[in-house]
BANU-140453 format. One line per field, with one value per residue: residue in one letter; residue number from 1; x negated, y negated, z of N, C-alpha, C in turn. Coordinates in nm, 4 decimals. Layout:
BEGIN
residuo <- a  ... .
num <- NUM  ... .
n_east <- X  ... .
n_north <- Y  ... .
n_up <- Z  ... .
ca_east <- X  ... .
ca_north <- Y  ... .
ca_up <- Z  ... .
c_east <- X  ... .
c_north <- Y  ... .
c_up <- Z  ... .
***
This chain:
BEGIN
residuo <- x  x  x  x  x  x  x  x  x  x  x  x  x  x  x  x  x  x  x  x  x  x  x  x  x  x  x  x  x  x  x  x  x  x  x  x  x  x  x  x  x  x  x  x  x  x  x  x  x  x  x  x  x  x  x  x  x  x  x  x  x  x  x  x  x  x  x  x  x  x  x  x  x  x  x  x  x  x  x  x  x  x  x  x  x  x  x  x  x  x .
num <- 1  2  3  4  5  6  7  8  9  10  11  12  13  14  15  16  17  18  19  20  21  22  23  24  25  26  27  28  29  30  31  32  33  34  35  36  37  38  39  40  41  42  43  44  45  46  47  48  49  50  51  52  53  54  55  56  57  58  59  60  61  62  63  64  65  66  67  68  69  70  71  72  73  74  75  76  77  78  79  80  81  82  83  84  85  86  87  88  89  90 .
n_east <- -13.5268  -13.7989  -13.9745  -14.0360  -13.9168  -13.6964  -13.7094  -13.8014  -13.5548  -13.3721  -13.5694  -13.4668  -13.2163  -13.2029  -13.3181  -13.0908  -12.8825  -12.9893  -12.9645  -12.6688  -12.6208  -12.7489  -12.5886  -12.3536  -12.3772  -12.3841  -12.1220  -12.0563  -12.1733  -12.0062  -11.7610  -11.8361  -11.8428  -11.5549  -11.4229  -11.5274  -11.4062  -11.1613  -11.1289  -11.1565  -11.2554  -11.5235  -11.5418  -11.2954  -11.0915  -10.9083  -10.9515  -11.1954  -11.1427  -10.9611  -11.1280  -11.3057  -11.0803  -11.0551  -11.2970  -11.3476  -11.1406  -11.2671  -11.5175  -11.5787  -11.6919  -11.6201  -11.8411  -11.9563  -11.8742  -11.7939  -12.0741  -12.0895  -11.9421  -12.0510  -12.2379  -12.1480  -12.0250  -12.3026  -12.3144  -12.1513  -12.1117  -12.4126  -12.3883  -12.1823  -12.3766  -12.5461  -12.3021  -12.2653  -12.5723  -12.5831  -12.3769  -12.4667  -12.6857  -12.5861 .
n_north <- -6.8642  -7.1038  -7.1612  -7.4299  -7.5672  -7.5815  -7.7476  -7.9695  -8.0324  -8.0793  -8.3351  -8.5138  -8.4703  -8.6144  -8.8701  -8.9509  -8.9601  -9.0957  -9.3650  -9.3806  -9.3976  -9.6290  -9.8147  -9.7331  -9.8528  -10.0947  -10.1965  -10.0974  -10.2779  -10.5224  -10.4303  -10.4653  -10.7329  -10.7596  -10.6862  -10.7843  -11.0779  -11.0061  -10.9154  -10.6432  -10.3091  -10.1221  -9.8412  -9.6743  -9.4393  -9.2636  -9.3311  -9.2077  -8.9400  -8.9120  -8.9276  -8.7328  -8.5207  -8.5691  -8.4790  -8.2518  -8.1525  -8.1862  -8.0518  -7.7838  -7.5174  -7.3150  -7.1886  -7.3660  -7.5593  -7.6748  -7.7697  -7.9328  -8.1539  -8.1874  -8.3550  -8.5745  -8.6433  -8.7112  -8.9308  -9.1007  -9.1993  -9.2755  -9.5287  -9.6553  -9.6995  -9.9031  -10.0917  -10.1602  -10.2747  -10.4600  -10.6387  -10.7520  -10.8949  -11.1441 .
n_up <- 7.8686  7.9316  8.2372  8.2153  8.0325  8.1663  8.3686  8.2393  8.1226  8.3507  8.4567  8.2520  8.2903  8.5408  8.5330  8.3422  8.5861  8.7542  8.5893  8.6190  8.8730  8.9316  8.7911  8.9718  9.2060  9.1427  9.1517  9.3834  9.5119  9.4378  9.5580  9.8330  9.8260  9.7916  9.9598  10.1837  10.1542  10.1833  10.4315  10.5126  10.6334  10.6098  10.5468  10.4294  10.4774  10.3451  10.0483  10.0268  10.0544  9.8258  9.6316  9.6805  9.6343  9.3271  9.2647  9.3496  9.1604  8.8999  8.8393  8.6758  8.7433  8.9861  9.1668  9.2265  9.3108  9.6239  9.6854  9.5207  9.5913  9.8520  9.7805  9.6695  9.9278  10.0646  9.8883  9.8980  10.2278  10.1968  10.0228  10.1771  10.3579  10.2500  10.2232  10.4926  10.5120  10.3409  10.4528  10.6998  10.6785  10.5945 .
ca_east <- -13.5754  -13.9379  -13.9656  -14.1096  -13.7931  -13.6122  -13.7450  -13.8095  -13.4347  -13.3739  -13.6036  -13.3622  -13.1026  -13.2437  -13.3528  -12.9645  -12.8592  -13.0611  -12.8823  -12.5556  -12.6063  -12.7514  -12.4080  -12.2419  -12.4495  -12.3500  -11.9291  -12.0501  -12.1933  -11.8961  -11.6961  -11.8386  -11.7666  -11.4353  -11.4102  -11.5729  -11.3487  -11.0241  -11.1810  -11.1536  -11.3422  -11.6410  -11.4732  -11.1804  -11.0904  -10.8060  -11.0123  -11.2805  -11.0559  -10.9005  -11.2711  -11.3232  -11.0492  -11.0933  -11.4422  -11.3286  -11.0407  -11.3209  -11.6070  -11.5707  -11.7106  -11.6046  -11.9104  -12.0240  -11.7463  -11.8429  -12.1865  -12.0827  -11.8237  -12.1068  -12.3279  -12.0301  -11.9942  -12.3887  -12.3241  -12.0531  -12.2178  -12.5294  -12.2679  -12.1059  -12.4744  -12.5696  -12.2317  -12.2984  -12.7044  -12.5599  -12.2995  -12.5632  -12.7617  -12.4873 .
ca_north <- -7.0008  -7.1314  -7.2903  -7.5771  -7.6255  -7.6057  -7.8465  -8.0796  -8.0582  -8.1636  -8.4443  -8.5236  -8.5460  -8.6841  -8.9834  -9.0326  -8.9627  -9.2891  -9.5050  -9.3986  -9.4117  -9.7343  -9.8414  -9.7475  -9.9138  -10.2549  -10.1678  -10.1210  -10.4135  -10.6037  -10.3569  -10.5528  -10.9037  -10.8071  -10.6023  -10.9078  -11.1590  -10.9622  -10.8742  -10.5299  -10.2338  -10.0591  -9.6903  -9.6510  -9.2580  -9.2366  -9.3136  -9.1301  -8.8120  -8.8817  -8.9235  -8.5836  -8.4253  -8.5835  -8.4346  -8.1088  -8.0808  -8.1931  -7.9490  -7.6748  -7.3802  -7.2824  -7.1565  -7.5114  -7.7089  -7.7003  -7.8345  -8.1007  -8.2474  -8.2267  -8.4667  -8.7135  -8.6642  -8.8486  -9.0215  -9.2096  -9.2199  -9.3846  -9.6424  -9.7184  -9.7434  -10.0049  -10.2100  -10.2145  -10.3778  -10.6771  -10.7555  -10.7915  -10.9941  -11.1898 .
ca_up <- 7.8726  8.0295  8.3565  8.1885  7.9360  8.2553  8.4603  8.1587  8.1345  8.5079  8.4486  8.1561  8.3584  8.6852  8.4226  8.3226  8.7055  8.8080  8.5480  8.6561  9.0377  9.0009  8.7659  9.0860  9.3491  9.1354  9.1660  9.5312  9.5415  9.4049  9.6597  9.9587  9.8509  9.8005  10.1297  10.2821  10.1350  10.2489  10.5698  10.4977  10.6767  10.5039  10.5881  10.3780  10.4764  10.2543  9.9081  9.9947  10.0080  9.7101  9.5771  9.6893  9.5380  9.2472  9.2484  9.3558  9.0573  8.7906  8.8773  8.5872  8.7686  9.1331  9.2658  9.2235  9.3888  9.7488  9.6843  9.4457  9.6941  9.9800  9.7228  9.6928  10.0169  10.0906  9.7955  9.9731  10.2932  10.1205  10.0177  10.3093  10.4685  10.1741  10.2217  10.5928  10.5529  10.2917  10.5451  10.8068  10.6148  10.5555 .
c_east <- -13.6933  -13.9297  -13.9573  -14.0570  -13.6754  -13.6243  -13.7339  -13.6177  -13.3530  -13.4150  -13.5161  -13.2306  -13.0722  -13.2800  -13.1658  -12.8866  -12.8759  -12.9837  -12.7252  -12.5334  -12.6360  -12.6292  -12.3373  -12.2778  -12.3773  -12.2100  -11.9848  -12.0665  -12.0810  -11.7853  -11.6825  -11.7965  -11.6245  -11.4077  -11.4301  -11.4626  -11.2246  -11.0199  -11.1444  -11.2903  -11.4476  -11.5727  -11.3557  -11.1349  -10.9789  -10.8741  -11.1385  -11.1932  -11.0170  -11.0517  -11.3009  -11.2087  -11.0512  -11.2218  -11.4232  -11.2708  -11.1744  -11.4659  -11.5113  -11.6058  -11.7200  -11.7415  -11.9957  -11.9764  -11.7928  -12.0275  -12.1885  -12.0112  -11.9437  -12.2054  -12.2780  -12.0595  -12.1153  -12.3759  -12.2307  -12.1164  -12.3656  -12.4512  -12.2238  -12.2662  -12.5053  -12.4584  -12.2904  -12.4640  -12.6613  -12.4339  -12.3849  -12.6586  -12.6961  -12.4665 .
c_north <- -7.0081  -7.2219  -7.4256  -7.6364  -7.6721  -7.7231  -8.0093  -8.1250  -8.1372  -8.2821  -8.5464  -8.5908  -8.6468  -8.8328  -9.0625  -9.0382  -9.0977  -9.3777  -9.5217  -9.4390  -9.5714  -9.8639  -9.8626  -9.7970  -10.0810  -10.2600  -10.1540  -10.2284  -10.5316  -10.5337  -10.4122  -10.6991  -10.9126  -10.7405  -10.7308  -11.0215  -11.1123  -10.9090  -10.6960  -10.4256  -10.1524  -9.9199  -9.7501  -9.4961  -9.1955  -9.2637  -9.2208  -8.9619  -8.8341  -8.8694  -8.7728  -8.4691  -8.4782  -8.4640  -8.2702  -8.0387  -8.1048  -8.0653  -7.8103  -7.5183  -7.3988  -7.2755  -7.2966  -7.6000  -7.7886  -7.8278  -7.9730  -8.1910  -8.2785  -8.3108  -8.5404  -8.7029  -8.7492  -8.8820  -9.1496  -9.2979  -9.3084  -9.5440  -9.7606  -9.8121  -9.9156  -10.1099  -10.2362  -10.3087  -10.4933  -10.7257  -10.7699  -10.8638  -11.1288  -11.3072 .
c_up <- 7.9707  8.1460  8.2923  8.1387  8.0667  8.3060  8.3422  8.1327  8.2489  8.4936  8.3527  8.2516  8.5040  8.6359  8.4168  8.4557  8.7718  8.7425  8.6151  8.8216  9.0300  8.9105  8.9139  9.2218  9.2477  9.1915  9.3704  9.5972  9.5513  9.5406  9.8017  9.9579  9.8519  9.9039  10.2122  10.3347  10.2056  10.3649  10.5926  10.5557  10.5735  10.4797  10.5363  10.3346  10.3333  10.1149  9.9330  10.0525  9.9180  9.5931  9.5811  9.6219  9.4444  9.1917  9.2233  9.2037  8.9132  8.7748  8.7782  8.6827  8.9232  9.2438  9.2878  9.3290  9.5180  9.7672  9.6310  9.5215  9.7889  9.9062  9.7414  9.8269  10.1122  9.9975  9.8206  10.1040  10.3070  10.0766  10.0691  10.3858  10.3970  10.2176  10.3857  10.6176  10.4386  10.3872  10.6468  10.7785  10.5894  10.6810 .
***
């Protein structure tokens, strides 16, 4: 295969990447009003481990795993940072 099929592939998926991340920035969104409403902390350690193994058990090929968990792992992070600037706006 050519670099250029490659990359065009990446772009491919870096294209459907964006829709889904920003899917899950809305559920985050909704995440804080109801965090808000129930006076609930932004850090909830216990789902984001189960987030992670989740992540871990779905990951098809091993040599992958580690890396894909440490994405979730700023992908959460990024998250958390977002719920914390609309409650400060707030």
């Amino acid at each position: 295969m050519k670099l250029d099929q490659i990359r065009k592939d990446i772009d491919q998926i870096d294209q459907e990447l964006v829709a889904l991340l920003e899917k899950r920035m809305v559920c985050v969104g909704q995440i804080v009003e109801y965090k808000e409403q129930q006076g609930l902390p932004v850090l909830d350690q216990g789902r984001e481990r189960e987030v992670l193994e989740k992540v871990a058990s779905l990951v098809g090929d091993e040599q992958y795993r580690s890396t894909i968990q440490a994405q979730f792992r700023d992908l959460m992070a990024r998250s958390r940072d977002f719920q914390e600037e609309v409650k400060a706006r707030d």
